[in-house]
C-alpha positions as CSV (number, residue, x, y, z in Angstrom):
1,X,-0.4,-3.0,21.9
2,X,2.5,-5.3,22.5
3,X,4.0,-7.6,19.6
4,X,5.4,-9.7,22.3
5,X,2.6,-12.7,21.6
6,X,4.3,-13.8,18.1
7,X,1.4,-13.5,16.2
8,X,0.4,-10.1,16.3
9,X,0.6,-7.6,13.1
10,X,0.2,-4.2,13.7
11,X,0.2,-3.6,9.7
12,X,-2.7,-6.3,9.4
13,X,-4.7,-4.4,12.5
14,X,-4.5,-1.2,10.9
15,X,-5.3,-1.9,7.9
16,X,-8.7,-3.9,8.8
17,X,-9.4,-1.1,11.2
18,X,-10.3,1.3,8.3
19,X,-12.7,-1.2,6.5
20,X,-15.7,0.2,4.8
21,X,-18.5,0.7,7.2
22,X,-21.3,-0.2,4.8
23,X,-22.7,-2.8,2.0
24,X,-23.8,0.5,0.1
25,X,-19.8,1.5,0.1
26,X,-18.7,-1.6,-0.4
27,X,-20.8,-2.1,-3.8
28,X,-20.1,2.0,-4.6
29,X,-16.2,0.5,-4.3
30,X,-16.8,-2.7,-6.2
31,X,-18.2,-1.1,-9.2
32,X,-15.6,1.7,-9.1
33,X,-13.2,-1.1,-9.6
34,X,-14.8,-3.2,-12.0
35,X,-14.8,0.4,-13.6
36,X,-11.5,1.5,-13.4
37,X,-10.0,-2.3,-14.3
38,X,-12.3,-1.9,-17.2
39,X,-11.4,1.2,-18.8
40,X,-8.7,3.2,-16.5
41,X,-9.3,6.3,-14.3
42,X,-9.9,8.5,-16.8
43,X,-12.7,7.2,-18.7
44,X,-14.5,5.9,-15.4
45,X,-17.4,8.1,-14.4
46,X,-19.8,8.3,-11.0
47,X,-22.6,7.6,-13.0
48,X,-21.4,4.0,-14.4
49,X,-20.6,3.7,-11.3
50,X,-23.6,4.1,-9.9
51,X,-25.4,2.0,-12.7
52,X,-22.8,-0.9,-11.8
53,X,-22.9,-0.5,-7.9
54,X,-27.2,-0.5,-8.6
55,X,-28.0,2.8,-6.5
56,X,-28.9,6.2,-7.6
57,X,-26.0,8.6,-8.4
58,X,-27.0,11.1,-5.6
59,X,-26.1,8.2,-3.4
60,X,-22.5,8.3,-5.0
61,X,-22.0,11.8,-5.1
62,X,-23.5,12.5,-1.1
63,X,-20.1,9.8,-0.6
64,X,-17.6,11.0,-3.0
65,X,-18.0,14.3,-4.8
66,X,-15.8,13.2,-7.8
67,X,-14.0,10.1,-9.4
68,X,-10.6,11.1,-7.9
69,X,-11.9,11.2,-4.4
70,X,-13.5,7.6,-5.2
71,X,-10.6,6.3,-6.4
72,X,-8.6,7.4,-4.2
73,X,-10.5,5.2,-1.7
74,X,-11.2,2.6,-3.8
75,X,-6.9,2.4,-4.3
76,X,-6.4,2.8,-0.1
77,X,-9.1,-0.6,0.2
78,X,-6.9,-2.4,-3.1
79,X,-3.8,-1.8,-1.3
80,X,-5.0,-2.2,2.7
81,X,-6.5,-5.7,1.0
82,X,-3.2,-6.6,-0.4
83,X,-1.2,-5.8,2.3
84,X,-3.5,-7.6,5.4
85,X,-4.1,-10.5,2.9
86,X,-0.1,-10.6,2.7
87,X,1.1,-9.7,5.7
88,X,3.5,-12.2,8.4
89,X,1.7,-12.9,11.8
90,X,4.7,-13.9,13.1
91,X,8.5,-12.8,13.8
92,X,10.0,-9.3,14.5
93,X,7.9,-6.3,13.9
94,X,10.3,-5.4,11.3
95,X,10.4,-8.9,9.8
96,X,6.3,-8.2,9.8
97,X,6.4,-5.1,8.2
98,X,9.0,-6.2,5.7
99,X,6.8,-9.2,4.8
100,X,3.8,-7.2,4.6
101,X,6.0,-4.7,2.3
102,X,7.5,-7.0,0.1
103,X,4.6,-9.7,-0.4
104,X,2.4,-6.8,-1.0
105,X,4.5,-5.5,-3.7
106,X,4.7,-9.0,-6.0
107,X,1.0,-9.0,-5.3
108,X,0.7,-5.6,-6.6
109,X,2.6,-6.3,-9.9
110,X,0.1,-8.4,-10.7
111,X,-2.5,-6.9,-9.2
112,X,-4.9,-6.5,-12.8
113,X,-6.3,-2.8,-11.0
114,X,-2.8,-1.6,-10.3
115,X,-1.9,-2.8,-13.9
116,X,-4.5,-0.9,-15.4
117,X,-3.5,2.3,-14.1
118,X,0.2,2.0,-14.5
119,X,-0.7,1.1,-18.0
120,X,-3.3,3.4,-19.0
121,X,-3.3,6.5,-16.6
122,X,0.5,6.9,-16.1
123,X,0.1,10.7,-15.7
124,X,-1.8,9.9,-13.0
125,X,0.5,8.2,-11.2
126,X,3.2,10.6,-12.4
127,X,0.6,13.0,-10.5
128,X,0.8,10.9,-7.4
129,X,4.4,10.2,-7.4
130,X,6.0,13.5,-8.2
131,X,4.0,16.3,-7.6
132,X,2.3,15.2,-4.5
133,X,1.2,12.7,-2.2
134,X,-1.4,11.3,-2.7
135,X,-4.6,9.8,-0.1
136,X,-3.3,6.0,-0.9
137,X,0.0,7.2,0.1
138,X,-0.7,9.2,3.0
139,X,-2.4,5.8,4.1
140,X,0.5,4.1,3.5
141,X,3.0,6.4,5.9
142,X,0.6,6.5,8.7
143,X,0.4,2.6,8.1
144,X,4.6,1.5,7.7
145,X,4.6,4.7,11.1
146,X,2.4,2.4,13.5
147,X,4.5,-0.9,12.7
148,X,7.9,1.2,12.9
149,X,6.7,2.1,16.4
150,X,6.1,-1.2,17.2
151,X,9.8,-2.2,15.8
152,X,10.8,0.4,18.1
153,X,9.1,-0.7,21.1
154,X,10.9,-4.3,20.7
155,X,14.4,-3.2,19.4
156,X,13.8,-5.0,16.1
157,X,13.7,-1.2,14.6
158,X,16.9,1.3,14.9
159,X,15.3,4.6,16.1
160,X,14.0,8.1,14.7
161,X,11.1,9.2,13.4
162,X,9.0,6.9,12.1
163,X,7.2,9.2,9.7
164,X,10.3,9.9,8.3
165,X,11.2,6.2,8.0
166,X,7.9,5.2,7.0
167,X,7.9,7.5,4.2
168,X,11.4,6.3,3.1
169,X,10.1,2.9,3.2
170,X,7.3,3.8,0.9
171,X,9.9,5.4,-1.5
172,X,12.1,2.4,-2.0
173,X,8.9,0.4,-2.4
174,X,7.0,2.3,-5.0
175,X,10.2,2.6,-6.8
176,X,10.5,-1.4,-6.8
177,X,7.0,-2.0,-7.5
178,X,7.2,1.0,-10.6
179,X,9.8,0.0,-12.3
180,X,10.3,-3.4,-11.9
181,X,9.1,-4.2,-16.1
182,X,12.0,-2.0,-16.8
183,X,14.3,-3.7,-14.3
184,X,12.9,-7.1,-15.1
185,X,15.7,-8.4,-17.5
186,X,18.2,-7.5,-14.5
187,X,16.0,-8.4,-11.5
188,X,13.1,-11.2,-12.1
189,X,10.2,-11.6,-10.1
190,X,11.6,-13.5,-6.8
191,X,15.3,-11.6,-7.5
192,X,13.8,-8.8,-7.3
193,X,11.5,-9.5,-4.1
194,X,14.4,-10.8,-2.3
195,X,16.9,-8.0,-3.2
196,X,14.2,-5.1,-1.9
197,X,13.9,-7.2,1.3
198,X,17.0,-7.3,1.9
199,X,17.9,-3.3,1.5
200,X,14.5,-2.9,3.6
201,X,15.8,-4.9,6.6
202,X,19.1,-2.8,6.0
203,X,17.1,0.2,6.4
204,X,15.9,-0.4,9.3
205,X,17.9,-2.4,11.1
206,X,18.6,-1.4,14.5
207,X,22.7,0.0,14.1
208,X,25.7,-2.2,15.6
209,X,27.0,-0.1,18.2
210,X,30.2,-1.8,17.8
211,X,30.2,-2.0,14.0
212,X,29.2,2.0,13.6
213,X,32.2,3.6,13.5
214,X,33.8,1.6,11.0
């Protein structure tokens, strides 16, 4: 699809194109995060889940065979929410995507599910972030990868691969988003937004032929 309309966002199509297909998911996600919010993803079980959501727990497990695979879909909804709810309609696909990056990262510092985690299951995300990817990130590549393209396709994004880019993206990003308590006496809440912005358009800039060499 072309961005050339001006109001277009691939990152807001792609998220809303892996939406929930039913009411019974959707409540089955719900309670998960009323779950999780409440008492972190260790202590959350399927079967307070299923109490919550108000179906059986054979209807939860025939869905999602443990918590981790629940959450994990519960965190790629939390974040494809964030993101579409966030993200420019308008402007360069990179000024899009940066948008959609950086307004989805303030959201998700005060995002009270995100907190949760990052407060109470750090090991989890220690999990996530250094030992492997995880579903919610995988989501995310594929996600920044479809909007690179786009950049791409309208010279607003230098070239290479955009999995490769994408997943650079993501790592600035989480890094921001992580650690920006610690950084927080340095770089405050809009500081802090507009400095990763600004090394995000850097990134992916398309390069100045005439500028390169120097």
């Amino acid at each position: 699809m072309s961005s050339s309309n001006g109001n277009y966002s691939p990152v807001v199509a792609t998220m809303s194109s892996t939406e929930p297909s039913s009411a019974v998911d959707r409540a089955i996600l719900d309670a998960a995060r009323a779950c999780v919010a409440e008492f972190g993803v260790r202590r959350t079980t399927l079967t307070e889940v299923a109490r919550r959501a108000g179906v059986s727990r054979p209807t939860v497990y025939r869905r999602w065979p443990d918590t981790g695979s629940l959450v994990a879909d519960l965190l790629v909804r939390e974040l494809r929410e964030i993101i579409a709810d966030t993200a420019p309609t308008t402007g360069s696909a990179r000024e899009r995507l940066v948008g959609a990056i950086v307004g989805g990262g303030s959201v998700m510092r005060r995002n009270p599910l995100f907190a949760k985690i990052f407060r109470a299951d750090a090991d989890v995300m220690q999990t996530y972030v250094f030992e492997r990817l995880g579903r919610n990130q995988r989501a995310l590549i594929d996600l920044f990868a479809g909007a690179i393209r786009e950049g791409q396709a309208d010279n607003s994004i230098r070239d290479g691969d955009p999995d490769r880019l994408a997943a650079m993206l993501l790592l600035i990003a989480q890094s921001a988003v992580q650690s920006a308590t610690a950084f927080a006496p340095v770089l405050k809440g809009d500081d802090l937004d507009t400095e990763l912005a600004r090394a995000l358009h850097s990134y992916l800039a398309p390069v100045d032929v005439g500028t390169s060499g120097s």
